[in-house]
C-alpha positions as CSV (number, residue, x, y, z in Angstrom):
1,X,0.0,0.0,0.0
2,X,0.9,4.0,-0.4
3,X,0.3,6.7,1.3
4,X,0.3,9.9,-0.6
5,X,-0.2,13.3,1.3
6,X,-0.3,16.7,-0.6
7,X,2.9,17.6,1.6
8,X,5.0,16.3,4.1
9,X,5.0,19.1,6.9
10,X,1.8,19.9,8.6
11,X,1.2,22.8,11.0
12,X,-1.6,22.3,13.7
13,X,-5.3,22.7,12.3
14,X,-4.4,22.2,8.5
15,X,-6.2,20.3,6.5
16,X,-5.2,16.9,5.3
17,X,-5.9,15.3,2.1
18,X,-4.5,12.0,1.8
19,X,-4.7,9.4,-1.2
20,X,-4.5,5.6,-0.6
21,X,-3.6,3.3,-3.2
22,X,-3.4,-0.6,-2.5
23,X,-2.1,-3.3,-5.0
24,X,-1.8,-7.1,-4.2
25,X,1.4,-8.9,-4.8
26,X,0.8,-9.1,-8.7
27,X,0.2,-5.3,-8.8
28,X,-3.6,-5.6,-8.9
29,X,-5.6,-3.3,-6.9
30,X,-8.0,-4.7,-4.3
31,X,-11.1,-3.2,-5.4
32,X,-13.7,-2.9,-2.9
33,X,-11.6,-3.9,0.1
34,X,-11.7,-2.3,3.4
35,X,-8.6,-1.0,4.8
36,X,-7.8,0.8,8.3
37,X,-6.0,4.1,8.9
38,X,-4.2,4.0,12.2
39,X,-2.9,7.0,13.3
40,X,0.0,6.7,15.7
41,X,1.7,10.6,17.3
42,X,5.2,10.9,18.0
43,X,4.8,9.8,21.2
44,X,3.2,6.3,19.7
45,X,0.0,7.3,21.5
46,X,-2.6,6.1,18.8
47,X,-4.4,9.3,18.1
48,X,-7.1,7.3,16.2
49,X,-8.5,4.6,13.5
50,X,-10.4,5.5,10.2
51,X,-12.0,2.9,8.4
52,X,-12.3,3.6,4.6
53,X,-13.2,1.3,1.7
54,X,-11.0,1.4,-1.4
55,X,-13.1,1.8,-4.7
56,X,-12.8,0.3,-8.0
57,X,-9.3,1.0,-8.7
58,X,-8.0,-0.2,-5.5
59,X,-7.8,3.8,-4.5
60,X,-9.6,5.6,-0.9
61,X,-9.1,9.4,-0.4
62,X,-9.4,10.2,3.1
63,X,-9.6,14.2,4.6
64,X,-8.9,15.6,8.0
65,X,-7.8,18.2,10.0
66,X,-4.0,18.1,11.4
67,X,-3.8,17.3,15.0
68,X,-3.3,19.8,17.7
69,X,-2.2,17.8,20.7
70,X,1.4,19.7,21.4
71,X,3.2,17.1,20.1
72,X,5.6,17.4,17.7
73,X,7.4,15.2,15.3
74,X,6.4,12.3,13.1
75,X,2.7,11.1,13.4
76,X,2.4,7.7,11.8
77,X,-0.2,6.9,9.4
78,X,-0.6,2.7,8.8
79,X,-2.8,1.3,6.6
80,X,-4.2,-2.4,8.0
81,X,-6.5,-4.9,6.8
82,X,-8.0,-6.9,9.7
83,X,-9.8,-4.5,12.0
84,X,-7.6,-3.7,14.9
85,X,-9.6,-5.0,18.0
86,X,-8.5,-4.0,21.6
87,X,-9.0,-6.6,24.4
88,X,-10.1,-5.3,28.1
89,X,-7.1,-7.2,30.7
90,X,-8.9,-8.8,32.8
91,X,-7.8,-10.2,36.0
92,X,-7.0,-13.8,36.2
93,X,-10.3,-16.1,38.3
């Protein structure tokens, strides 16, 4: 998978436009497939997860705002394709 923003360095607040392309190993695009957008700050705090479905051509576009957390550095953006499930610990009985 890519990841293509419309720049590289974001200020707090700007908005994001952000272009997902998936191929298989063959170079085929998935069409139709759903993929996940995790995003992961500088501090690997995940900030959040998008879930987007590619079209046709294997292709998502995904918009947001730039996050304004006082962190600064590289946030992470990692596309998945199994839904990322979190698991309550639980004490042992």
């Amino acid at each position: 998978s890519l990841v293509f923003m419309e720049r590289s360095l974001l200020r707090p607040s700007d908005s994001v436009n952000m272009l997902i392309s998936v191929k298989n190993k063959d170079f085929k695009s998935l069409k139709n497939q759903i993929v996940y957008l995790q995003f992961i700050d500088p501090t690997q705090k995940e900030l959040f997860t998008e879930k987007l479905t590619l079209n046709e051509a294997g292709i998502a576009e995904y918009k947001f705002t730039s996050f304004n957390n006082g962190s600064s550095g590289n946030t992470l953006c990692k596309p998945t394709f199994v839904e990322l499930i979190k698991f309550k610990e639980s004490s042992p009985h």
